[in-house]
C-alpha positions in Angstrom: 91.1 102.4 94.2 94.3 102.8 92.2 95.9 103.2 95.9 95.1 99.2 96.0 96.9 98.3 92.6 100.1 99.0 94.3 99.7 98.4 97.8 98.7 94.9 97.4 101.9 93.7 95.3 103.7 95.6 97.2 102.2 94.0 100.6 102.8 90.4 99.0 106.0 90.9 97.9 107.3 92.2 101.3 105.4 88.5 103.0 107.6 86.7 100.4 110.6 88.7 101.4 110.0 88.2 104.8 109.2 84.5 104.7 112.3 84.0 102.6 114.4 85.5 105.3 112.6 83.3 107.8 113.5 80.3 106.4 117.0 81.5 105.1 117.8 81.8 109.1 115.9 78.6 110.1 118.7 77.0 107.4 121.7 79.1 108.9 120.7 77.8 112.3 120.1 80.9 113.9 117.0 79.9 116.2 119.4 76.9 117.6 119.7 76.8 121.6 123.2 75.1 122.4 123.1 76.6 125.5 119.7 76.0 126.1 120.3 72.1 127.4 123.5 73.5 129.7 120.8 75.1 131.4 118.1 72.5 131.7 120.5 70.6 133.9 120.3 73.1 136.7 116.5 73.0 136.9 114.5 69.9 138.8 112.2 68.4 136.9 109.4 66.5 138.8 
C-alpha cells in the first residue's frame, strides 16, 4: 500500500511531462508534412 503513495504521483507527473512535450512539439511544428502535398500530386484521385 505505501508502494501506491509514490507510484501514483509519480505516474501523473510523468503524463504531465509527457503531454507537455506533446504539445511543446505540436507548437515547434514538428508533426508538419511539407512534403507531404509534393507527394499527393503524383497519386490519382478518383
Amino acid at each position: 500500500m505505501d508502494s501506491l503513495m509514490v507510484l501514483i504521483p509519480v505516474a501523473l507527473l510523468l503524463g504531465v511531462i509527457a503531454l507537455a512535450a506533446f504539445l511543446w512539439a505540436l507548437r515547434n511544428g514538428q508533426y508538419d508534412d511539407p512534403d507531404g502535398a509534393a507527394g499527393r500530386i503524383l497519386f490519382d484521385d478518383d
